[in-house]
Every structure is written in structure tokens, then in C-alpha cells.
C-alpha positions in Angstrom: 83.4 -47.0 -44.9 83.1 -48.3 -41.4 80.8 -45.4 -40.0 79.1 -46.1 -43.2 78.5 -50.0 -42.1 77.7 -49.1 -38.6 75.4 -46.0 -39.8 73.3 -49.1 -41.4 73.7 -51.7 -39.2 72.3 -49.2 -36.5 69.3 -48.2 -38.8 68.3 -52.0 -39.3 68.5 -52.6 -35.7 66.3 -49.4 -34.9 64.2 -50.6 -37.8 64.1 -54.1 -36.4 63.4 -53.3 -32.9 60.7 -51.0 -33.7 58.8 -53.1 -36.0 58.8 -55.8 -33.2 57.6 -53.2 -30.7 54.7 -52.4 -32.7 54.1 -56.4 -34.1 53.8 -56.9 -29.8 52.1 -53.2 -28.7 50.1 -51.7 -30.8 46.9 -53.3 -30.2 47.2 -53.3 -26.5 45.1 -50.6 -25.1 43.3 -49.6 -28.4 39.5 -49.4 -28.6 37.2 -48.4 -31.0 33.4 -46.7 -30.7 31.0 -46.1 -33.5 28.2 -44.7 -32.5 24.6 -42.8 -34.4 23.8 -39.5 -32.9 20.5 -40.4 -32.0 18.4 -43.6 -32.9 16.2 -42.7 -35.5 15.2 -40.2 -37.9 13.2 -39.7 -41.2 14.0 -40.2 -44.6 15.7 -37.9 -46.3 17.0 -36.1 -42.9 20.5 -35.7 -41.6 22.1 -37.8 -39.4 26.2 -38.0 -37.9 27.8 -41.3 -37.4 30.6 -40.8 -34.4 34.0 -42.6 -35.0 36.1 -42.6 -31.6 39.4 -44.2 -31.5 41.3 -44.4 -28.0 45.2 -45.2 -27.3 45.7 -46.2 -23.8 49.4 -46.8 -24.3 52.6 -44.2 -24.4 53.5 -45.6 -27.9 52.1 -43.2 -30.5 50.6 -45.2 -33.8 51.4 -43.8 -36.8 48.6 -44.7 -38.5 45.0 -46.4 -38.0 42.7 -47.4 -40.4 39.1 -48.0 -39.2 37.2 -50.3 -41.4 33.6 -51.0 -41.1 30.4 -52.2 -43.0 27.0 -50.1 -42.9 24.2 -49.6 -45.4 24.8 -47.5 -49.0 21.1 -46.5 -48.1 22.8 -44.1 -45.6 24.7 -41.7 -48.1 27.8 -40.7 -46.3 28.9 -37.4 -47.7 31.3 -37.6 -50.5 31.7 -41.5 -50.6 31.8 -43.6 -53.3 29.2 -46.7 -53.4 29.5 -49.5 -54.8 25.9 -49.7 -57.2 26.3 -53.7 -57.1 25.9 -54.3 -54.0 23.4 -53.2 -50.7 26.4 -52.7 -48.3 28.6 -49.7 -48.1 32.9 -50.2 -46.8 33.7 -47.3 -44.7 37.9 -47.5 -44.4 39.0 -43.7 -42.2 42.7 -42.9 -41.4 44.0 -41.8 -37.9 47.2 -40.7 -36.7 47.0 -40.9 -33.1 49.4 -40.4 -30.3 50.2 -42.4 -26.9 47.3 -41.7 -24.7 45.1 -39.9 -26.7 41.5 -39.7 -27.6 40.7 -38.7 -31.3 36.6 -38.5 -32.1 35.6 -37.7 -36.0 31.8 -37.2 -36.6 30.7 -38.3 -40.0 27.5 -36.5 -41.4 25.2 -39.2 -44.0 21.9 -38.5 -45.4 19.2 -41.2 -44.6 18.2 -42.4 -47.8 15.3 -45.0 -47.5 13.6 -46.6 -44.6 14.7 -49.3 -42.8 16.8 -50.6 -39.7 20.6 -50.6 -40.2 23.7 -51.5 -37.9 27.1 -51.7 -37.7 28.2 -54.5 -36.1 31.9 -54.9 -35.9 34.8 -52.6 -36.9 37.8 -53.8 -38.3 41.6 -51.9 -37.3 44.7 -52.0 -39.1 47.9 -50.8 -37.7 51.4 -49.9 -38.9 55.0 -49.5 -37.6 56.7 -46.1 -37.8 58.2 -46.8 -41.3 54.5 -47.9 -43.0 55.8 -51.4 -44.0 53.9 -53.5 -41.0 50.4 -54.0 -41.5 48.7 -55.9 -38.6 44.5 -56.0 -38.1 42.4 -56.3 -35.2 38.6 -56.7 -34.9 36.6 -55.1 -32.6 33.0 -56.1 -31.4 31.5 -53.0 -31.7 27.0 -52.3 -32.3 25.1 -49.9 -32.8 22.0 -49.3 -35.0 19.5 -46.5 -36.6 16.2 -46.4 -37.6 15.3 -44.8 -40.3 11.4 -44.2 -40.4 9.3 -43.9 -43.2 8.5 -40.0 -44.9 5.0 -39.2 -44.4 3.0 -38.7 -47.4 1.4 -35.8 -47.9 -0.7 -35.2 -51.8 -3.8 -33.8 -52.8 -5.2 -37.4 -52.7 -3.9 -38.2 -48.7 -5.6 -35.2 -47.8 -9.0 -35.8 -49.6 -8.8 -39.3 -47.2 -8.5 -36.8 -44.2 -11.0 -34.4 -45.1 -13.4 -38.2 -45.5 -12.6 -39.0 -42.2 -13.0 -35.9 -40.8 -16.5 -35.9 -41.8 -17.3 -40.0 -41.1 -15.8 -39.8 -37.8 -16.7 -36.3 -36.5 -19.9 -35.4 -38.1 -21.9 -38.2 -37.1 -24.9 -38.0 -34.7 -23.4 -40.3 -32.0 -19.6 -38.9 -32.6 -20.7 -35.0 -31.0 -17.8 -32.6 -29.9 -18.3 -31.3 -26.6 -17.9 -27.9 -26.6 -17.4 -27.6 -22.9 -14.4 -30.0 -22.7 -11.2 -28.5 -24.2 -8.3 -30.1 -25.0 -5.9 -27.9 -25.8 -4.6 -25.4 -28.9 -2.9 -27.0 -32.2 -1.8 -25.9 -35.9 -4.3 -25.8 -38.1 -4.8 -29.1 -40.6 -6.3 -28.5 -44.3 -9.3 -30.5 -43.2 -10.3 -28.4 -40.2 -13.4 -26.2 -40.1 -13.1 -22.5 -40.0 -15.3 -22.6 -37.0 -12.8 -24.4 -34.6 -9.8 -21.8 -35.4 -8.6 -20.1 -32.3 -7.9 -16.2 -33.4 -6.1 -15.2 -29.7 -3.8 -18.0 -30.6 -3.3 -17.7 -34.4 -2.6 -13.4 -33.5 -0.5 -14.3 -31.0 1.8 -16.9 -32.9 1.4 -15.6 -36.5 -0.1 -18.9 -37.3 -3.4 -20.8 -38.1 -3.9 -22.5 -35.0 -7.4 -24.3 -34.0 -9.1 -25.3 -30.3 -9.1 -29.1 -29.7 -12.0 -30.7 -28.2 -13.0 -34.2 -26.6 -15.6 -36.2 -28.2 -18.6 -37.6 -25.9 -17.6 -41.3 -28.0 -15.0 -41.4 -30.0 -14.6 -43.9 -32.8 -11.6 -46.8 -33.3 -9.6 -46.0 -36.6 -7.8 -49.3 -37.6 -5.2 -49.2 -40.7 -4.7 -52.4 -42.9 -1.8 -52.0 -45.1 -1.5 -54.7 -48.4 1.8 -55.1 -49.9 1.0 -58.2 -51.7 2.3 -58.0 -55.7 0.9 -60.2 -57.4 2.5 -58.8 -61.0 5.6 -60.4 -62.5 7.8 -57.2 -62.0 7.8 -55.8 -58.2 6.5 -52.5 -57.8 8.4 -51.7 -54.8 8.3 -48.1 -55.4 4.4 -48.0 -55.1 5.0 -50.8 -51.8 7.4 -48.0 -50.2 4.9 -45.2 -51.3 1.9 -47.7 -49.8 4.2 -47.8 -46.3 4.4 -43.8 -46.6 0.8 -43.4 -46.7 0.3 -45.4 -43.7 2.8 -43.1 -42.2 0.8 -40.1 -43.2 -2.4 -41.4 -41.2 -0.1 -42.3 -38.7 0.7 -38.8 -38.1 -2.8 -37.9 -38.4 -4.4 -39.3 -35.9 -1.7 -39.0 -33.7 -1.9 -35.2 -34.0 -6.0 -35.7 -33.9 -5.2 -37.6 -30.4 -7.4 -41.0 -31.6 -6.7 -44.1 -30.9 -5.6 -46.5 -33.8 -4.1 -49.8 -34.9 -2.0 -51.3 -37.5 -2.6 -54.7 -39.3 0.0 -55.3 -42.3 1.0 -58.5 -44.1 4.3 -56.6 -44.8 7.0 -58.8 -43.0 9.2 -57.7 -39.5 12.7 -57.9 -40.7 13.3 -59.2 -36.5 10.2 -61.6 -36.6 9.7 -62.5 -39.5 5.9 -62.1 -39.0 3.3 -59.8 -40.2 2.9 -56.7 -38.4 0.1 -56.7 -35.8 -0.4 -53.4 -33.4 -2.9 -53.3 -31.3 -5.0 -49.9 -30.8 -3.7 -47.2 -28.5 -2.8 -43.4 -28.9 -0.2 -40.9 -28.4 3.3 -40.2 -29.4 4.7 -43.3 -27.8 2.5 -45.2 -30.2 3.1 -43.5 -33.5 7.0 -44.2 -32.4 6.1 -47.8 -32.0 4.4 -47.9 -35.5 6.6 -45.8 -37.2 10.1 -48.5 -36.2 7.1 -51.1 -37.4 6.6 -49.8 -40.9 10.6 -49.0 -41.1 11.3 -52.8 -40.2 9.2 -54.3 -42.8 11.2 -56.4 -45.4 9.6 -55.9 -49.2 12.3 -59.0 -50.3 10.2 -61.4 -47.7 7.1 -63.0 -49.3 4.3 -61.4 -48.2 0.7 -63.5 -47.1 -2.5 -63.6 -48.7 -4.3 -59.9 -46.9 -7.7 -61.6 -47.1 -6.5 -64.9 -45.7 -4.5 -63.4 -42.9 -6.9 -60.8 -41.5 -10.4 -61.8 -42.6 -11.1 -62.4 -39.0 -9.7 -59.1 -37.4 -11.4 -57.2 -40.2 -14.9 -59.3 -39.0 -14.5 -58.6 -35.8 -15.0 -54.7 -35.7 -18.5 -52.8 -34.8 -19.9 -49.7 -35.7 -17.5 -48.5 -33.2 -14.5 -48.9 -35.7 -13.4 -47.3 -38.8 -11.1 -48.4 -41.3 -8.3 -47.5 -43.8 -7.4 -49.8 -46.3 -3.5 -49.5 -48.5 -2.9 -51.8 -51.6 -0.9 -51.4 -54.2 -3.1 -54.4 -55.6 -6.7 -54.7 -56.8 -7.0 -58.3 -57.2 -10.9 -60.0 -57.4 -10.3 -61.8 -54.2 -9.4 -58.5 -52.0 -12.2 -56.1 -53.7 -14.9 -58.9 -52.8 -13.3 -58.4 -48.6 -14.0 -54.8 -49.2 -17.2 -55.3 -50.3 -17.9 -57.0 -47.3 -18.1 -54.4 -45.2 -21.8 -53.5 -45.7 -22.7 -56.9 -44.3 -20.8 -55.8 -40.8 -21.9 -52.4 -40.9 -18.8 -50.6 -40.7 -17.2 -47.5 -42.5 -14.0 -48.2 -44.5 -11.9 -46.3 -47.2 -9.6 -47.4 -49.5 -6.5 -46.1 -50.5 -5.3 -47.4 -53.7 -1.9 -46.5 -54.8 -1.9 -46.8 -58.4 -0.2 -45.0 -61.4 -3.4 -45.3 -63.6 -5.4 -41.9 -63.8 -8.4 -43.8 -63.3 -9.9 -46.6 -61.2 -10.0 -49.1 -64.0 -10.9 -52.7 -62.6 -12.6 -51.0 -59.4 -15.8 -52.4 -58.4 -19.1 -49.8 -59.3 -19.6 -50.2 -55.1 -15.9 -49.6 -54.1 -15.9 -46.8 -55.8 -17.1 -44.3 -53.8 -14.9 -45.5 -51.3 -11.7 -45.8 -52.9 -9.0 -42.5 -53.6 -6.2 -43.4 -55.8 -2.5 -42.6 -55.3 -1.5 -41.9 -58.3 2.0 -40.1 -57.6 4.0 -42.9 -56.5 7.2 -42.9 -58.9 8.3 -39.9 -57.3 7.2 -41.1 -53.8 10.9 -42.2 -52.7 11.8 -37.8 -53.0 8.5 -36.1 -52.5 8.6 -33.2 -50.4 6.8 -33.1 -46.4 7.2 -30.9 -43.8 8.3 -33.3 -41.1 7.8 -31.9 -37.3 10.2 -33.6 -35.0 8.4 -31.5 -32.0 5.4 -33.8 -32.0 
């Protein structure tokens, strides 16, 4: 009976010492880094999240939980998401020894545009016996863009084919054909004529010579995402911002120079997004973070109010695309405008009517509907991270 007693009171003093060894120790020398594998992708791509957890100390910790608030919009394989709420709770387990390093990637689908972050992480701790809880939080940042999909329909590419022929075709827009600019794949609006065969044999591919232009035109985009309707259409906004994407990409590939005007708001600014021309991949990067920051909950200004002037303000030297999911009185009559300032436009008009019904007789001609938004959020484009 008395090796009995002293069996116990042995096991509650190992019990008791222990659990004040880990109460004092077992946050000292523990950090935590949570870290995207890269800084942005596309919608609907792959991306890893990287958990690292690191014990600096000889005392092993049973177990570590790692808790930590992101975005349900990045789809962590086989979580469970709350659908009431925008934010997903992350909670992994570790069992990690003294001095040891243990790194777990996590692999999430990107599931809508936008800029997301994880700002802090949150560690609890336990004694050897799993009846001590103790937390810690840890400053930790990090953050992902995710840009928007470019679209890519039967509509988009009529637009390109138009401004293949009201950019390039005109007399004071001539190709020289003695100063080459180099060999790319072949788009569905370029002429048979400009396809290089020693290339397209050699690759297995469609590929077509690229040439400089003796003056080459200003394209500017002006993107409306003003609702006016009682119920927000925010999938036609999101497939509006995807279209912009897909010119983006466009004239990027076309080496032109371009600029964005939107009244969309900059979740950082909390202004409308204003870009100022220039070209090259740099630029489309620039645009494309732009179009993923825009905020579709913020109230958005009156187009015609906001960029009236810049609109004025272009020559015959400029060329513009206009996106609205809106057709209000007060926005066609800015269109129509355009003859007065001699300048080419098109309009874009994502819609889910099959006709243009309320469209002016004189924006007609200049307008292609969008008609396949609904299904905008999944539709399918070849995305090439090489450009």
C-alpha cells in the first residue's frame, strides 16, 4: 500500500513538474512562417500555401496547433467552409521535437479574383499529458493576388478582329514590311498573309511574323461597373473585369501601348482606377493586380461624370474600348459623343439579353454584346504564364 502511495505521489509530482515546465517553456524559441508559393496567379489555377513551424528549444512539444484566418475564395483541398461567412479558419496539428524544423505545404485552388492575406497566426500548445492548453500569437503577413481569368468567347474575339481592322488597316497606320519584330503564335484575327511557314514547320504550330507600324495608334480601355438595378449583377461586373482582362492580354501580345480608366474602386485606395498608357509585360502585370483589387461592395461613381474629360481629351491618335454592364440614357448619349471628337470607339456590352434592346440606332454598329456572363466565373481560357 505504501509503494502504491509513493507510485502516485511520484506520478503527480512528474505530472506537476512537467506541466509547469511547459506553462514556462514552451513558447520560448517557437516561430511560425506562412508563406504563398509565389505572389499571384489566375483564377481557377493552383497555388501551395507553406506552413513552417520551428522549435529552437531541447523540449519536444507534443502537440501544436496552428490557427490562422485566410479567404474561403482560396479553396484549400478537402476543407470545410463555412457558406455564411467570407473568411476561411485554417486550425493544422504538429508534433514537433526539440530543435526541429517541420514545413507542410498546403495546395488551394484560387477561386475568384482579388487580393488576400494572412495576417497573423495563432499557436496553441500542450503539456505531455494533453490537459494544458496555452496560445500564442504570432505577427506573421503574407498576401496573394489572384488576377482576373481572361475572357475569351466568340463575341471577345469579334472586338479583336474590329480592332484589328480600325487600327491596322488604316491609310496612316501602314506595317512596315522591312522592320521585323519578331515571331509569335498565331491569333484568330491574324491574316493568312503574315503567317511564318519556317516557323509554324519548325514548331508544329501556327506562328505569324510581327512587324512595327510607321504610327501606331493609343488604345485606351474604360471599364463601367456602375449598377444601377435594384439586385447587383455582380456576376456580369466580374465577367465586365474579365473582359478587360482579355484586351489586356491582347494588346500586350500585339506589343501596343494602352491605358486603363475604371470607376471600379481600389480595395488600397479607395479610388477609381486610373493607368496611364504604356506597354509591355510589366504593364499588363500592373493592370492585371489593378482589375484584381477592385472592390464590387464599394459604391462605384457616375462613368460619365468621372471621365468625361479624359474621354475628351483624346485625338484621332487614340482608340477606345468601352465595358458596361449598364446601358443607361446618360452613358449611351457619352458614346454618342464620340463623332463630335473624331475618334474610333467600341463598346462592349455585357448583357444576358440576345439582342441589343434599348441600344441607340447609332451605337449600334459599334456595340458587341456579351451575352455569356452567368457562366463567366468557370469559363474555360488557355492561360500562358510564359508571356
Amino acid at each position: 500500500m505504501i509503494q502504491f502511495i509513493a507510485i502516485l505521489l511520484l506520478a503527480a509530482l512528474l505530472y506537476t513538474v512537467q506541466r509547469i515546465v511547459y506553462m514556462k517553456l514552451w513558447a520560448k524559441n517557437l516561430e511560425v512562417d506562412i508563406h504563398f508559393e509565389g505572389k499571384e496567379i489566375f483564377e481557377g489555377e493552383r497555388g501551395r500555401l507553406v506552413e513552417t513551424i520551428t522549435n529552437g528549444k531541447r523540449l519536444p512539444l507534443p502537440m501544436i496547433k496552428c490557427k490562422f484566418l485566410t479567404s474561403r475564395s482560396l479553396m484549400f483541398d478537402n476543407a470545410t467552409v463555412n457558406q455564411n461567412t467570407d473568411n476561411y479558419y485554417r486550425n493544422d496539428v504538429f508534433t514537433i521535437g526539440g530543435r526541429e524544423r517541420l514545413t507542410r505545404t498546403i495546395a488551394f485552388t484560387a477561386g475568384k479574383r482579388g487580393l488576400y492575406n494572412i495576417k497573423s497566426a495563432e499557436l496553441v500548445g500542450t503539456d505531455m499529458f494533453f490537459t494544458l492548453e496555452t496560445v500564442l500569437m504570432k505577427k506573421v503577413y503574407d498576401e496573394i493576388y489572384v488576377l482576373p481569368r481572361p475572357f475569351n468567347t466568340s463575341e471577345f474575339r469579334n472586338s479583336l478582329q474590329w480592332i484589328n481592322g480600325e487600327i491596322k488597316s488604316k491609310a496612316h497606320l501602314i506595317e512596315d514590311p522591312f522592320e521585323f519584330r519578331g515571331i509569335r503564335e498565331y491569333q484568330p484575327y491574324d491574316s493568312m498573309k503574315s503567317i511564318n511557314w519556317k516557323a509554324t514547320a519548325k514548331t508544329g504550330d501556327l506562328r505569324v511574323n510581327m512587324r512595327d507600324f510607321t504610327s501606331q495608334k493609343v488604345v485606351r480601355i474604360f471599364l463601367n461597373l456602375e449598377d444601377q438595378g435594384i439586385i447587383k449583377r455582380t456576376e456580369a461586373q466580374e465577367a465586365a473585369i474579365k473582359v478587360a482582362a482579355g484586351l489586356v492580354r491582347s494588346f500586350t501580345i500585339e506589343d501596343m501601348e494602352f491605358a486603363l480608366y475604371s470607376n471600379g474602386v481600389d480595395i488600397l485606395s479607395g479610388q477609381p482606377i486610373k493607368i496611364k498608357r504604356s506597354r509591355g509585360k510589366v504593364h499588363e502585370q500592373e493592370i492585371y493586380r489593378a482589375l484584381a483589387r477592385i472592390d464590387l461592395k464599394a459604391e462605384t461613381e457616375d462613368m460619365t461624370k468621372l471621365f468625361a474629360d479624359t474621354i475628351e481629351a483624346g485625338d484621332g491618335t487614340m482608340c477606345d474600348y468601352h465595358i458596361s454592364v449598364n446601358s443607361y440614357e446618360s452613358y449611351q448619349h457619352l458614346l454618342e459623343n464620340y463623332d463630335s471628337i473624331h475618334m474610333s470607339f467600341l463598346w462592349l456590352y455585357v448583357t444576358s439579353g440576345a439582342e441589343l434592346l434599348g441600344i441607340s440606332a447609332k451605337l449600334q454598329t459599334r456595340t458587341i454584346p456579351i451575352r455569356s456572363w452567368a457562366g463567366a466565373a468557370n469559363i474555360e481560357v488557355e492561360i500562358d504564364t510564359e508571356q
